[in-house]
Each structure stands twice: as structure tokens, then as C-alpha cells.
N, C-alpha and C positions, 0 to 999 in steps of 0.2 A: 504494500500500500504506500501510494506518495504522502507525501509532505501536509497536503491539503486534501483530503482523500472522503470530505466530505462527515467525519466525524466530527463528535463537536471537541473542542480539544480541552485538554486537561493542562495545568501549568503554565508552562514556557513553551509551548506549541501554538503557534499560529493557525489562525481561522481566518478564510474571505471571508472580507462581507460580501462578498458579490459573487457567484456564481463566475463562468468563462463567459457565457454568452450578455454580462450585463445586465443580470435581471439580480433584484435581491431573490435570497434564500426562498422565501414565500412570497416568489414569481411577480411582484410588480415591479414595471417597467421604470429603470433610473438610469443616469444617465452613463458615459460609459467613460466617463474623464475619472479616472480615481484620484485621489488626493494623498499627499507625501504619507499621512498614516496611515491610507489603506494600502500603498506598497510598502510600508514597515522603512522609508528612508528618511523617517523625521529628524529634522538637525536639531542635535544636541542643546538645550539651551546654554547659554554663555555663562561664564566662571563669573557670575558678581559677588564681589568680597565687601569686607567691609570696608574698604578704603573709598566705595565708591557711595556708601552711606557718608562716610565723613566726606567728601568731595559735595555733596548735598548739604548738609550741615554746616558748610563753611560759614554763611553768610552770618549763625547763629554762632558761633563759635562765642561770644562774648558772654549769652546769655547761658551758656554749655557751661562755660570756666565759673560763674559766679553761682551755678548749679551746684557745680562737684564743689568748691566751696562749703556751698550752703550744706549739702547734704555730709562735708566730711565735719562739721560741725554741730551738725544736729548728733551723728555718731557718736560723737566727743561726748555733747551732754546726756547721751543714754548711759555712757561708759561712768561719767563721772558721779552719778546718781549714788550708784551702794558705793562710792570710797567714801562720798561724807555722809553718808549712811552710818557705816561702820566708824569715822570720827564721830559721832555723837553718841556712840555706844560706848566706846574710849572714853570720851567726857564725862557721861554718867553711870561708869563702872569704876571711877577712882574713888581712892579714900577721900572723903571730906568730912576736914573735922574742925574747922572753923564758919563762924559766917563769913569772913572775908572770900575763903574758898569757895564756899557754897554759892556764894554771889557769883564769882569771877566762873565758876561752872555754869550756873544761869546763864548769863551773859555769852559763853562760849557758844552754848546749846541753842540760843535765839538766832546768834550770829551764824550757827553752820545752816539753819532753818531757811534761814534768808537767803544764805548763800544756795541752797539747794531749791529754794524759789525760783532764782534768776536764773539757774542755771535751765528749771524746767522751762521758765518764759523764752529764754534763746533758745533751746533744743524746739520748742513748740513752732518762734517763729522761723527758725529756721528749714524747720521740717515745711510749712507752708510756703517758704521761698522758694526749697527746691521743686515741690509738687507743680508750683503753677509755673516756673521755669520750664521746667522740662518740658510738661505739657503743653508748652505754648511753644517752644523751641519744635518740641516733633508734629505738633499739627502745620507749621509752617515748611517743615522738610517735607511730608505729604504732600503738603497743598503746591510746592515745587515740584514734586515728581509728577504729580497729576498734570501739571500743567506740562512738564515737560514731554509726558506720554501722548497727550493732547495734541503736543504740535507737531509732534514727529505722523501722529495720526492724520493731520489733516496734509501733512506735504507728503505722504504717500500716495504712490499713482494706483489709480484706480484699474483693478484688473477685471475684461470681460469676455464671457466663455463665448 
């Protein structure tokens, strides 16, 4: 039996859609021009890497930089949360055995509170720098490659059978 031998195929075994004489399988008449995948000679699509995402991205590149910024800082303030976490537990796991100490550990314990206040307000605003950064930065790379495929579509010549 050939190659195309009219079974239906299993795997990696090729099937016409079209019969020899031009007609599909359940005989109605089409046309006889086949098309690059019904002879199995589709070209390969082209290697796009990412260098050609960033070659798109250039124009934003500023709002990119003040992104990873944003975002290596907001990191920071997730990191920095349990270290003064863990100084306030140091604070109020020492011996204190005057008021003066007892005081000066208040005051420590307000101070690292505050400090882990600010800390969550920058990680907060930061986290919403990088969000709407990005997110504006890759809706504008989209919105250039749409445009770019666009144009490439309309200075394509029109081909008729």
C-alpha cells in the first residue's frame, strides 16, 4: 500500500484532503489549485527572538528602566518587612529594669513601627508604579506591532486565482 493509500492515517502519516481527480473525500467539486499545506511545503515560520520584542520596546525603554526600578524596590520593601519585624522582637525580648529603659524601648518599638509603615507605603507605591508602567509600556508595544502588521498588510499585493 502507498503512502496515501486512502486510509485515514494515524500519527505522523499524511492524508489528502483531496482525492487525485480534485474532488474532496465526500465527492464535492473544489477547486484543483492546492495550497502550500495541502502539499505538506509550508515554510517554516521565522526564528523571532527576543531581541526583536526589545527592538519594539525601544521607544519605551524609559518607562521599562523606571519599571524594573520601581519593581526592584517594591522587592526590597517585601524583603525588609520580617528584618524589623524581628528588631522589635529584639526590642521587646530585653531585660528592662528601669523606666528610663523601659521608655527608650517604647520609643524604639514606635520608631521601628513607623519605620515599617513607610516602608509598607513605598513597597505599596511602588508596586502600583511598576503595575501601570508596564502595563502601559506593553499595551503601546502591541499597539506598534498591530500597527506594524497592518501596514505590511495593506502594501501586500493582492493575489488572484
Amino acid at each position: 500500500m502507498g503512502k496515501f493509500s486512502g486510509m485515514k492515517g494515524f500519527g505522523n502519516e499524511k492524508v489528502p484532503l483531496l482525492d487525485r481527480g480534485g474532488r474532496k473525500r465526500n465527492d464535492t467539486l473544489v477547486d484543483t489549485h492546492l495550497t502550500d499545506l495541502e502539499h505538506g511545503d509550508a515554510v517554516p515560520a521565522a526564528n523571532v527572538g527576543f531581541c526583536r520584542v526589545l527592538s519594539l520596546a525601544k521607544p519605551d525603554a524609559g518607562k521599562l528602566v523606571v519599571a524594573t526600578i520601581a519593581l526592584l524596590l517594591a522587592s526590597t520593601s517585601s524583603l525588609l518587612i520580617p528584618k524589623f519585624g524581628g528588631k522589635i522582637i529584639d526590642i521587646v525580648s530585653r531585660d528592662v529594669e528601669t523606666p528610663e529603659q523601659r521608655a527608650e524601648a517604647l520609643n524604639a518599638v514606635k520608631n521601628t513601627i513607623l519605620e515599617i509603615f513607610l516602608i509598607v507605603v513605598l513597597g505599596s507605591v511602588c508596586t502600583a508604579l511598576r503595575a501601570w508602567l508596564f502595563s502601559s509600556a506593553s499595551e503601546r508595544v502591541v499597539a506598534r506591532l498591530r500597527k506594524n502588521l497592518f501596514t505590511h498588510l495593506i502594501h501586500q499585493e493582492i493575489a488572484f486565482y
